[in-house]
mmCIF entry with sequence, helices, sheets and N, C-alpha, C, O atoms, coordinates in Angstrom:
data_MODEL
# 
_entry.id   MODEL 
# 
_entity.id                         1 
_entity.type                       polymer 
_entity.pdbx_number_of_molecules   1 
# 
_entity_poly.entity_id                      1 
_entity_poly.type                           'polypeptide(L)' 
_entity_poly.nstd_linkage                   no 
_entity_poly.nstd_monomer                   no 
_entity_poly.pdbx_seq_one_letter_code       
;(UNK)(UNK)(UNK)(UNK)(UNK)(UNK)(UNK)(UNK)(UNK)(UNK)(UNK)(UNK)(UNK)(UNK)(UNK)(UNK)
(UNK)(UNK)(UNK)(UNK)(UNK)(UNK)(UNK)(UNK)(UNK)(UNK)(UNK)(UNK)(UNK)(UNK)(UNK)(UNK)
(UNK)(UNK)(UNK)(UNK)(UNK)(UNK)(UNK)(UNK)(UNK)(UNK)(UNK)
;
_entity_poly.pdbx_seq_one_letter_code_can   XXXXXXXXXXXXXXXXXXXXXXXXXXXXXXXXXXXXXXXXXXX 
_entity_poly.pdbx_strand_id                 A 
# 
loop_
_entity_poly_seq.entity_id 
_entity_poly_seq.num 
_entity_poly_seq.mon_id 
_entity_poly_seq.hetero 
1 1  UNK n 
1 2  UNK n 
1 3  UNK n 
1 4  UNK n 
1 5  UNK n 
1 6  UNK n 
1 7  UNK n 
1 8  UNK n 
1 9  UNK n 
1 10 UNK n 
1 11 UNK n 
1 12 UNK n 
1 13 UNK n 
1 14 UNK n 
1 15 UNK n 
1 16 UNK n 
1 17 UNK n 
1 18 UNK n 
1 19 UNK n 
1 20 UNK n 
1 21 UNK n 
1 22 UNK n 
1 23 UNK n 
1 24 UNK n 
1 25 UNK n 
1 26 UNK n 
1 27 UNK n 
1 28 UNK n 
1 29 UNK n 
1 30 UNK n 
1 31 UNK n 
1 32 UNK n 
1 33 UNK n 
1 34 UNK n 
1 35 UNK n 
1 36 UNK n 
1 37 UNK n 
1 38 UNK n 
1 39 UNK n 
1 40 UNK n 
1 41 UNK n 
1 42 UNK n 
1 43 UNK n 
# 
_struct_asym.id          A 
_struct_asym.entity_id   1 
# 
loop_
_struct_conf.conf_type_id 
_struct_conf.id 
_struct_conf.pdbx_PDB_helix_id 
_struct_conf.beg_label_comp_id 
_struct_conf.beg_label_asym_id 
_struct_conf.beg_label_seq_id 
_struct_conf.pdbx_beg_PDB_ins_code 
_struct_conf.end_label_comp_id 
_struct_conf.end_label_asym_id 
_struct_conf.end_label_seq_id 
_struct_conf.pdbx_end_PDB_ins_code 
_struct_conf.beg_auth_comp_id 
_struct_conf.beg_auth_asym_id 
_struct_conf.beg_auth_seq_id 
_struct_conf.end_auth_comp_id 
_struct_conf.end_auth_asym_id 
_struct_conf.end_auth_seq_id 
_struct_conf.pdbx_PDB_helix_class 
_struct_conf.details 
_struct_conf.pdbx_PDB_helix_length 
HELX_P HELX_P1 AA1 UNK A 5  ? UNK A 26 ? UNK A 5  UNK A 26 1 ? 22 
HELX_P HELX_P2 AA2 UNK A 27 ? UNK A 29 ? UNK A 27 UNK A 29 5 ? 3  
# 
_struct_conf_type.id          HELX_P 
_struct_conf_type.criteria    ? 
_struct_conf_type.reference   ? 
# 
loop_
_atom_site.group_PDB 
_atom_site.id 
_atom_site.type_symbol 
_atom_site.label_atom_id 
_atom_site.label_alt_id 
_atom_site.label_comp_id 
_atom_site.label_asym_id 
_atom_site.label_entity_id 
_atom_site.label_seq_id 
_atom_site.pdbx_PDB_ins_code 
_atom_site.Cartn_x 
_atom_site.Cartn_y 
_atom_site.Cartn_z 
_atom_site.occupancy 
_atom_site.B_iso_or_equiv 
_atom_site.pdbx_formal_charge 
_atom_site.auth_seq_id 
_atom_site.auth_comp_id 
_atom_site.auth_asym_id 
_atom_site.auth_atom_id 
_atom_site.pdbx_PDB_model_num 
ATOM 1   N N  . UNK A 1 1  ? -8.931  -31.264 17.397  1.00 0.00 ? 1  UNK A N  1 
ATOM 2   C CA . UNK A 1 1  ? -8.031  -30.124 17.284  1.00 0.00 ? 1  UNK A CA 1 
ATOM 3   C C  . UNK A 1 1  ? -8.735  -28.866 17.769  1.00 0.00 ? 1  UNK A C  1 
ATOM 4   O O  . UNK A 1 1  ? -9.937  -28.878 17.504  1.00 0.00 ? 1  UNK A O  1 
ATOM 5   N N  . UNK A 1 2  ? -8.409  -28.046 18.254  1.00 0.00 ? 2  UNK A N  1 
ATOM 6   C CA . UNK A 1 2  ? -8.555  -26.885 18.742  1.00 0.00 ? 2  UNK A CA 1 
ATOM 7   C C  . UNK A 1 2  ? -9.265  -26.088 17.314  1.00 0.00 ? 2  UNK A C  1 
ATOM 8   O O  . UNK A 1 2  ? -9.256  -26.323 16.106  1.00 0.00 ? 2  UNK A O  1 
ATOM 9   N N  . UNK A 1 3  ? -9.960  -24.865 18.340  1.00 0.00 ? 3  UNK A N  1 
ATOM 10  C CA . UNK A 1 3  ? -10.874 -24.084 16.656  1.00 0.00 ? 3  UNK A CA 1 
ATOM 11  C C  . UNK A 1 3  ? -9.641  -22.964 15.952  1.00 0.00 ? 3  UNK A C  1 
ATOM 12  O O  . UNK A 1 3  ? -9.390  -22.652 14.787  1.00 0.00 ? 3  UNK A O  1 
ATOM 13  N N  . UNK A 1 4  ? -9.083  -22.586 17.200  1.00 0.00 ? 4  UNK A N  1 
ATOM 14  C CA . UNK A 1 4  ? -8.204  -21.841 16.478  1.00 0.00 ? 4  UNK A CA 1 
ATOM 15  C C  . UNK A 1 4  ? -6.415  -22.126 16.216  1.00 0.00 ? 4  UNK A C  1 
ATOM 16  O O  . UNK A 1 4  ? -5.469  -21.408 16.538  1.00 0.00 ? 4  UNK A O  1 
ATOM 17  N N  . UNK A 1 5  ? -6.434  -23.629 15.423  1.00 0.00 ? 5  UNK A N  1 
ATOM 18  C CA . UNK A 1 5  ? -4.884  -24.154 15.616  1.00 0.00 ? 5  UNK A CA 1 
ATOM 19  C C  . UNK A 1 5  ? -4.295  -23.096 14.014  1.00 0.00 ? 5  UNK A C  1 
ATOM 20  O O  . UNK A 1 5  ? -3.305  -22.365 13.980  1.00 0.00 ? 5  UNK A O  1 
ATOM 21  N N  . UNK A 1 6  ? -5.063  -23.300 13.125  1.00 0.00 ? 6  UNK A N  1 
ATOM 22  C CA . UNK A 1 6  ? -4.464  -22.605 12.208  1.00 0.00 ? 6  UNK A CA 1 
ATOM 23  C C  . UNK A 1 6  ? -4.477  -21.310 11.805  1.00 0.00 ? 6  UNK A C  1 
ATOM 24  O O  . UNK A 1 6  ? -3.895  -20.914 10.795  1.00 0.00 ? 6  UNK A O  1 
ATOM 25  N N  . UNK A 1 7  ? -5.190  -20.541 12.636  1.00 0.00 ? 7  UNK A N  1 
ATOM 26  C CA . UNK A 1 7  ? -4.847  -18.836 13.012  1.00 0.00 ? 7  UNK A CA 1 
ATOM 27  C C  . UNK A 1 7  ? -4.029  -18.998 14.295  1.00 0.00 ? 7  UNK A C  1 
ATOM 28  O O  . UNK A 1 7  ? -3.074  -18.376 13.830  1.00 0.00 ? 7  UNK A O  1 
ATOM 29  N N  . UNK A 1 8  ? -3.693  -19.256 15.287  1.00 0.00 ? 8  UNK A N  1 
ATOM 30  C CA . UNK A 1 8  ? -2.371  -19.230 15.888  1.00 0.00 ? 8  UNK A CA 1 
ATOM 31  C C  . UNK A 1 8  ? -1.009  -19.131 15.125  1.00 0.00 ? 8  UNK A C  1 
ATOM 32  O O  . UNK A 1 8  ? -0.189  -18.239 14.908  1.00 0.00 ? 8  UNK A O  1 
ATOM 33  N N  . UNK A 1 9  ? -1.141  -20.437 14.823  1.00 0.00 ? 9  UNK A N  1 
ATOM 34  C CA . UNK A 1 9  ? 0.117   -20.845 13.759  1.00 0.00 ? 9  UNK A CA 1 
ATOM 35  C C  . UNK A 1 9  ? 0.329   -19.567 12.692  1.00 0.00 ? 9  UNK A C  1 
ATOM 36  O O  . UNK A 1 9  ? 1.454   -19.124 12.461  1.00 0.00 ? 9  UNK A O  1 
ATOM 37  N N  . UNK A 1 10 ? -0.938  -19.004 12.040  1.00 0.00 ? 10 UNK A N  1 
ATOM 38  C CA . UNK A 1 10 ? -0.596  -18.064 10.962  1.00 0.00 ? 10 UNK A CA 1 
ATOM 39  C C  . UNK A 1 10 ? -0.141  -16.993 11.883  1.00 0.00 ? 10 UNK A C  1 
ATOM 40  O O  . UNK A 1 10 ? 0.752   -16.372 11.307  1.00 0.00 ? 10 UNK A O  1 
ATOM 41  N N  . UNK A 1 11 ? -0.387  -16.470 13.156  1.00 0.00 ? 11 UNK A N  1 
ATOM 42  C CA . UNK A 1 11 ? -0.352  -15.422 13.947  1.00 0.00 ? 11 UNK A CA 1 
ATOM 43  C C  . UNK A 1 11 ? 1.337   -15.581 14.172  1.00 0.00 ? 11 UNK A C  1 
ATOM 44  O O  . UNK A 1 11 ? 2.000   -14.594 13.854  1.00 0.00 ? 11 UNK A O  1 
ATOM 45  N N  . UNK A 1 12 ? 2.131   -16.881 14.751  1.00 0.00 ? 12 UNK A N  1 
ATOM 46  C CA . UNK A 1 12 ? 3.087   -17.192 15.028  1.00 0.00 ? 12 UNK A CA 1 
ATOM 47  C C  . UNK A 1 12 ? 4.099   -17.020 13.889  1.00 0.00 ? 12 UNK A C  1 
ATOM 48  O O  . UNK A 1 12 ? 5.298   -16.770 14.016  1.00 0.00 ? 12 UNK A O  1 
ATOM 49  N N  . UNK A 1 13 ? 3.293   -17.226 12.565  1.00 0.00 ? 13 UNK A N  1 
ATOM 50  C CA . UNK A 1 13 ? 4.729   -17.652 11.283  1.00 0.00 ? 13 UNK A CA 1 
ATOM 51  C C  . UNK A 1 13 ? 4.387   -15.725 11.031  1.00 0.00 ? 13 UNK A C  1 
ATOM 52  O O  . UNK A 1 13 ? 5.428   -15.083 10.891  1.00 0.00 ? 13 UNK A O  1 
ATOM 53  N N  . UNK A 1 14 ? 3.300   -15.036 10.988  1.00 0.00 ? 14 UNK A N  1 
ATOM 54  C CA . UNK A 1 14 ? 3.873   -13.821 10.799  1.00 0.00 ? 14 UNK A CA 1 
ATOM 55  C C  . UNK A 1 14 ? 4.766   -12.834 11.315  1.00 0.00 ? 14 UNK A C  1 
ATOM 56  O O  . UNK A 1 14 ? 5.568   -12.069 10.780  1.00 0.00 ? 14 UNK A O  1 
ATOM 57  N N  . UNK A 1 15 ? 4.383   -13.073 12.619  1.00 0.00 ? 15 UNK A N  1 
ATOM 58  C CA . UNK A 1 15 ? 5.719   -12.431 14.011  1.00 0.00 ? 15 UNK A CA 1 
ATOM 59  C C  . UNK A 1 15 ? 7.258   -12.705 13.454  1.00 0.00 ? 15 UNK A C  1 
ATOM 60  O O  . UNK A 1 15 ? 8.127   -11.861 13.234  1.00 0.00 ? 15 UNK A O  1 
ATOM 61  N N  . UNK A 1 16 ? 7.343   -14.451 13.258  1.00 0.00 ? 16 UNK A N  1 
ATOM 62  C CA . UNK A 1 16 ? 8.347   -14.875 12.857  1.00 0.00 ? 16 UNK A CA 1 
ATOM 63  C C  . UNK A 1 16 ? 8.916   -13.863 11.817  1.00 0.00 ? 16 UNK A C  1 
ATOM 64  O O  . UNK A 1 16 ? 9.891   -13.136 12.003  1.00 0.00 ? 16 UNK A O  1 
ATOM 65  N N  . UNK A 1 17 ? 7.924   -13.952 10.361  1.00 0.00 ? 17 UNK A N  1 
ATOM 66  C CA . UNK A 1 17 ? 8.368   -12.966 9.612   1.00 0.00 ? 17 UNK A CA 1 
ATOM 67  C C  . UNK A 1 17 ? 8.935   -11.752 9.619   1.00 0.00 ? 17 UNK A C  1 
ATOM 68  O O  . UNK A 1 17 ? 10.063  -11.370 9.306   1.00 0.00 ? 17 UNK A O  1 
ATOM 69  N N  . UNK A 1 18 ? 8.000   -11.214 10.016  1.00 0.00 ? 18 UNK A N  1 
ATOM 70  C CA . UNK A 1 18 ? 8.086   -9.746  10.227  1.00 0.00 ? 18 UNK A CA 1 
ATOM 71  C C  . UNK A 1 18 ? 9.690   -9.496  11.411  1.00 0.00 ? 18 UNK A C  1 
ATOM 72  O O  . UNK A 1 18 ? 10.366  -8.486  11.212  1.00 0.00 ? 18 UNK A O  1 
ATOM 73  N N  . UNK A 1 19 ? 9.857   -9.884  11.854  1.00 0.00 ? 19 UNK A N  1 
ATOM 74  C CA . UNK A 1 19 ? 11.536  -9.999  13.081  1.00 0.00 ? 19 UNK A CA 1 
ATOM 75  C C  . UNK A 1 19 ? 12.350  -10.491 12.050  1.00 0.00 ? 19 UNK A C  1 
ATOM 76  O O  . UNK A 1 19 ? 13.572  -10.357 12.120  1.00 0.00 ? 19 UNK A O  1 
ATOM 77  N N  . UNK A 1 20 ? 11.685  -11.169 10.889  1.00 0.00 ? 20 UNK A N  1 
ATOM 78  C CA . UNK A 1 20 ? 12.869  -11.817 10.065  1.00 0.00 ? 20 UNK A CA 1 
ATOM 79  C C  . UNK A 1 20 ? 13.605  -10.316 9.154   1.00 0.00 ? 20 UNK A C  1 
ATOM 80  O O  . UNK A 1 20 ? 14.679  -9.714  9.158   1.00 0.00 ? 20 UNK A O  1 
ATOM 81  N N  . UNK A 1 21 ? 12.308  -10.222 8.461   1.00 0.00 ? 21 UNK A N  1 
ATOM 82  C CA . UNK A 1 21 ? 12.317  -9.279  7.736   1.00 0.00 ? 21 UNK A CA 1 
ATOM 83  C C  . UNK A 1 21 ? 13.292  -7.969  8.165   1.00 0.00 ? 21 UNK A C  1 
ATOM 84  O O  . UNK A 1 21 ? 14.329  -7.546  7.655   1.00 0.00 ? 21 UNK A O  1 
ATOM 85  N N  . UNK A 1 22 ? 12.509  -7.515  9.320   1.00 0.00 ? 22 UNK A N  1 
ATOM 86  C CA . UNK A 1 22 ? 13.154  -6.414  10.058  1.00 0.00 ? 22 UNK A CA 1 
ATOM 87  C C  . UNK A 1 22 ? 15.319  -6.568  10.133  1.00 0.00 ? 22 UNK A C  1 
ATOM 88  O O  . UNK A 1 22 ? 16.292  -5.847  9.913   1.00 0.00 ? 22 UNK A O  1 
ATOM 89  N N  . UNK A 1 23 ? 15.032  -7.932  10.567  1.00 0.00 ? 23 UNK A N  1 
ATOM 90  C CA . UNK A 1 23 ? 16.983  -8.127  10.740  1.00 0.00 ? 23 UNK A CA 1 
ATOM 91  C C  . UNK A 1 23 ? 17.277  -8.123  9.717   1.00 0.00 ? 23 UNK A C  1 
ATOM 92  O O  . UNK A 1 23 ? 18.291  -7.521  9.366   1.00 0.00 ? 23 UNK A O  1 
ATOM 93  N N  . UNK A 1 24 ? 16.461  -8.827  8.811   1.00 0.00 ? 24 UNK A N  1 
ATOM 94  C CA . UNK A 1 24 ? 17.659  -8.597  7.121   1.00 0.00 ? 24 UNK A CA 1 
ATOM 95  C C  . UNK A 1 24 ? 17.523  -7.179  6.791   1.00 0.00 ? 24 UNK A C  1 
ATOM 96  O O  . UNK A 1 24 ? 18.543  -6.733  6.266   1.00 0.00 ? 24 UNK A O  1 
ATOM 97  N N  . UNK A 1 25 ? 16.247  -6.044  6.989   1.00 0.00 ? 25 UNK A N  1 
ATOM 98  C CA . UNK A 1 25 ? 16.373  -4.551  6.733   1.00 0.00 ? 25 UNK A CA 1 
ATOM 99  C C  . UNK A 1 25 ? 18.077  -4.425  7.503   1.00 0.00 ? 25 UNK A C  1 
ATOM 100 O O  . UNK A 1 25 ? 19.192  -4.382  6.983   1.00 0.00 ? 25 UNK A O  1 
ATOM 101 N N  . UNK A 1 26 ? 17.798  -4.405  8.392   1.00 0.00 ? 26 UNK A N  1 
ATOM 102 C CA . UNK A 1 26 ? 18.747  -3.642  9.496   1.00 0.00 ? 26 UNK A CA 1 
ATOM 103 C C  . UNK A 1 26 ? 20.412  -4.254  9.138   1.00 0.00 ? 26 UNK A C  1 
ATOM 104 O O  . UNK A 1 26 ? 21.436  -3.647  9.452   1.00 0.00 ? 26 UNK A O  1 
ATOM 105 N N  . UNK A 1 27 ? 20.374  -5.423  8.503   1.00 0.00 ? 27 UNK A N  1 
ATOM 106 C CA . UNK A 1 27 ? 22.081  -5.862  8.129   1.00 0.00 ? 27 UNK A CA 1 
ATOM 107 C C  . UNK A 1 27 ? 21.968  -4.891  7.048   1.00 0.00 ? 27 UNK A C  1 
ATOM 108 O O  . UNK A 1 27 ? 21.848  -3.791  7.587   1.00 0.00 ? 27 UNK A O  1 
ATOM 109 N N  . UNK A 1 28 ? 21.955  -4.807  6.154   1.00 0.00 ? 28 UNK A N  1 
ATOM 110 C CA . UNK A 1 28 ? 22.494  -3.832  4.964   1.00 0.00 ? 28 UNK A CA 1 
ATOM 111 C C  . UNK A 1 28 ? 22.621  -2.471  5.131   1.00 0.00 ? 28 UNK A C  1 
ATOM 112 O O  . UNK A 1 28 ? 22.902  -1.727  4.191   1.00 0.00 ? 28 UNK A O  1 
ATOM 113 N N  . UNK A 1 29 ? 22.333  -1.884  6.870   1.00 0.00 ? 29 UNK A N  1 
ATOM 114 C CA . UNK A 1 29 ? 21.881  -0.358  6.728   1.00 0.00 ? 29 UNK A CA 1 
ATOM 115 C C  . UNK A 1 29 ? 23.439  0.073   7.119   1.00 0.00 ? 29 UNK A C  1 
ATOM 116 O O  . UNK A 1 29 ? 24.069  1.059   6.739   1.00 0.00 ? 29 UNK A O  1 
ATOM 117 N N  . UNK A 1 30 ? 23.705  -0.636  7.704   1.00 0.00 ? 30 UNK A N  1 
ATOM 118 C CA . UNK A 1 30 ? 25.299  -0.131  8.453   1.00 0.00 ? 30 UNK A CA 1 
ATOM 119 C C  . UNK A 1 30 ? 26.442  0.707   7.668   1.00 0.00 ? 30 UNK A C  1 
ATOM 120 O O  . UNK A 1 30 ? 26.516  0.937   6.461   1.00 0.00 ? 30 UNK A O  1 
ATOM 121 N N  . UNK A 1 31 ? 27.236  1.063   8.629   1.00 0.00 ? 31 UNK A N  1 
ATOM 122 C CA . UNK A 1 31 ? 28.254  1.959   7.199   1.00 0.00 ? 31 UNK A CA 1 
ATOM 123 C C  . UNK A 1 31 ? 28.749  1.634   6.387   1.00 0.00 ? 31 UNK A C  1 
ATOM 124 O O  . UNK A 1 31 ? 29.156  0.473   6.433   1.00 0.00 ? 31 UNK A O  1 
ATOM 125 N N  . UNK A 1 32 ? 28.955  2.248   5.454   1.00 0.00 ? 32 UNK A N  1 
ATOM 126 C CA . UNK A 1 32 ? 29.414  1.301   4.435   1.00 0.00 ? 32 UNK A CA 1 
ATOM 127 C C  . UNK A 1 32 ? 31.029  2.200   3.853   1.00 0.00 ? 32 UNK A C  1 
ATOM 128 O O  . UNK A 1 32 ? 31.393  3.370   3.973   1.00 0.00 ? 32 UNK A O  1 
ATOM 129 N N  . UNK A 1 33 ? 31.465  1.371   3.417   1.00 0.00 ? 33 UNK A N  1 
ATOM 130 C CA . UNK A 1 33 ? 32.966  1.561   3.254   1.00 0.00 ? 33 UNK A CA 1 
ATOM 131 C C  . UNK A 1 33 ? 32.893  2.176   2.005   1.00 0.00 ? 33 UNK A C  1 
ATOM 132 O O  . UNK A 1 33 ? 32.073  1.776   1.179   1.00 0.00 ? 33 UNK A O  1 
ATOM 133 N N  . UNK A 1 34 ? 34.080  3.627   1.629   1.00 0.00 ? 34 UNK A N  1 
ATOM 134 C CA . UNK A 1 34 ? 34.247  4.366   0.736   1.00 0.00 ? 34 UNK A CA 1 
ATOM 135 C C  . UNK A 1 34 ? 35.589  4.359   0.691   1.00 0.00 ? 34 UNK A C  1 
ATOM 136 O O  . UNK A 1 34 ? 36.414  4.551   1.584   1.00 0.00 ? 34 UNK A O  1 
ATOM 137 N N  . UNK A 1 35 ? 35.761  4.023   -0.883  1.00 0.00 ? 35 UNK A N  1 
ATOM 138 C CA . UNK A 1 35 ? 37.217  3.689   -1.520  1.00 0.00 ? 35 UNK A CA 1 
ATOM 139 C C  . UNK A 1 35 ? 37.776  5.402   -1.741  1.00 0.00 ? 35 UNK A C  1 
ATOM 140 O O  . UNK A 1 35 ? 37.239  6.301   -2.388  1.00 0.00 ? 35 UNK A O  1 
ATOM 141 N N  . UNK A 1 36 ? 38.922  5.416   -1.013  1.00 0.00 ? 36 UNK A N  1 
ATOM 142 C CA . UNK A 1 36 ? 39.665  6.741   -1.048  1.00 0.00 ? 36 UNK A CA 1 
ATOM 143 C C  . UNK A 1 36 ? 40.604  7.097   -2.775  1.00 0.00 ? 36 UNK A C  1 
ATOM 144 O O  . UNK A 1 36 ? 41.789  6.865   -3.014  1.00 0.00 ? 36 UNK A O  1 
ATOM 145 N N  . UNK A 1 37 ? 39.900  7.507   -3.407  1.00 0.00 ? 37 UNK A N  1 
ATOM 146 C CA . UNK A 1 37 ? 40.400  7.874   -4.645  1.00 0.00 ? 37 UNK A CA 1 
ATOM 147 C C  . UNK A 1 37 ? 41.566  9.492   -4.559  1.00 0.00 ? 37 UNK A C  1 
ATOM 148 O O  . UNK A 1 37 ? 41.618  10.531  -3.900  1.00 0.00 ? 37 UNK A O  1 
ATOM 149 N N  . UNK A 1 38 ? 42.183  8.955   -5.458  1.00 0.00 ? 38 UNK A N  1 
ATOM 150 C CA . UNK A 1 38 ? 43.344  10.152  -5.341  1.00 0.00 ? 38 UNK A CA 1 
ATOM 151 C C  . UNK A 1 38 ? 42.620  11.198  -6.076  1.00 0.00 ? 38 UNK A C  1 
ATOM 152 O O  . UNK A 1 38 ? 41.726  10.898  -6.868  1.00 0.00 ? 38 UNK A O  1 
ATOM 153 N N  . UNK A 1 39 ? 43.102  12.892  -5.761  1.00 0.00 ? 39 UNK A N  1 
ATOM 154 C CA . UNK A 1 39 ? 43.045  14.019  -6.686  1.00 0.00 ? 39 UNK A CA 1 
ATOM 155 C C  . UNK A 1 39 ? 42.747  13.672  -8.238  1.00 0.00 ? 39 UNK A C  1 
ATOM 156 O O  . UNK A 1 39 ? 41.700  13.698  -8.885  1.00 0.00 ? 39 UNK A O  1 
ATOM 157 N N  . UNK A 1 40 ? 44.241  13.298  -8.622  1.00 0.00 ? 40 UNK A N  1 
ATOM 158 C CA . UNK A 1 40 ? 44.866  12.885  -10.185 1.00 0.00 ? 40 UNK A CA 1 
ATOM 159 C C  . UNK A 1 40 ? 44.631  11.514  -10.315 1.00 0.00 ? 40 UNK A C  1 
ATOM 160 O O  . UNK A 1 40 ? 45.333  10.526  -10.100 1.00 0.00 ? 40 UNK A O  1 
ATOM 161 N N  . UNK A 1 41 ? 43.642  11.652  -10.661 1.00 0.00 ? 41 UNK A N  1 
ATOM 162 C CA . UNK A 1 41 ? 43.124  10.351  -11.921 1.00 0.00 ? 41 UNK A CA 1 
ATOM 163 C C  . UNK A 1 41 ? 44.087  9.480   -12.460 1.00 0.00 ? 41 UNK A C  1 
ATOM 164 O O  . UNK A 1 41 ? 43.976  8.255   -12.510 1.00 0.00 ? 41 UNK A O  1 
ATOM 165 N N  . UNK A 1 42 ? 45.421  10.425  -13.027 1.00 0.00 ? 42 UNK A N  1 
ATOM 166 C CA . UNK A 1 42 ? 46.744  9.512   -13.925 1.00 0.00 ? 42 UNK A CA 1 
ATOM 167 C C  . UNK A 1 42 ? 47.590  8.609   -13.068 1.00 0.00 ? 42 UNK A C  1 
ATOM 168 O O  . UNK A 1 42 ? 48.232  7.658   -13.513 1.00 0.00 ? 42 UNK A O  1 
ATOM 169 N N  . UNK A 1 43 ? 47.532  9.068   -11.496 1.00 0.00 ? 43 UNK A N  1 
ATOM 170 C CA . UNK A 1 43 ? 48.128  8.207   -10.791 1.00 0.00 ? 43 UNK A CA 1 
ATOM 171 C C  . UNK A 1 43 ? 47.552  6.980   -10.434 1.00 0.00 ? 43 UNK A C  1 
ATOM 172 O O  . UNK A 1 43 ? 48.183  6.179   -9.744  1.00 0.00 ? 43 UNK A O  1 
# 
């Protein structure tokens, strides 16, 4: 086996991570929807 198979691999699964990470930040940032409440409360 090669000297460096399992620092590649760790080099590869962190990239992975980190792009993972980043897209799940970036889904929740978007606009987000606001419920239009009336003036009067009683209605």
């Amino acid at each position: 086996m090669a000297d460096n198979y399992l620092e590649r691999h760790r080099e590869e699964y962190e990239q992975k991570k980190a792009m993972w990470l980043k897209k799940k930040k970036n889904y929740h940032t978007g606009p987000r929807r606001t419920i239009e409440r009336p003036e009067d409360e009683a209605l």
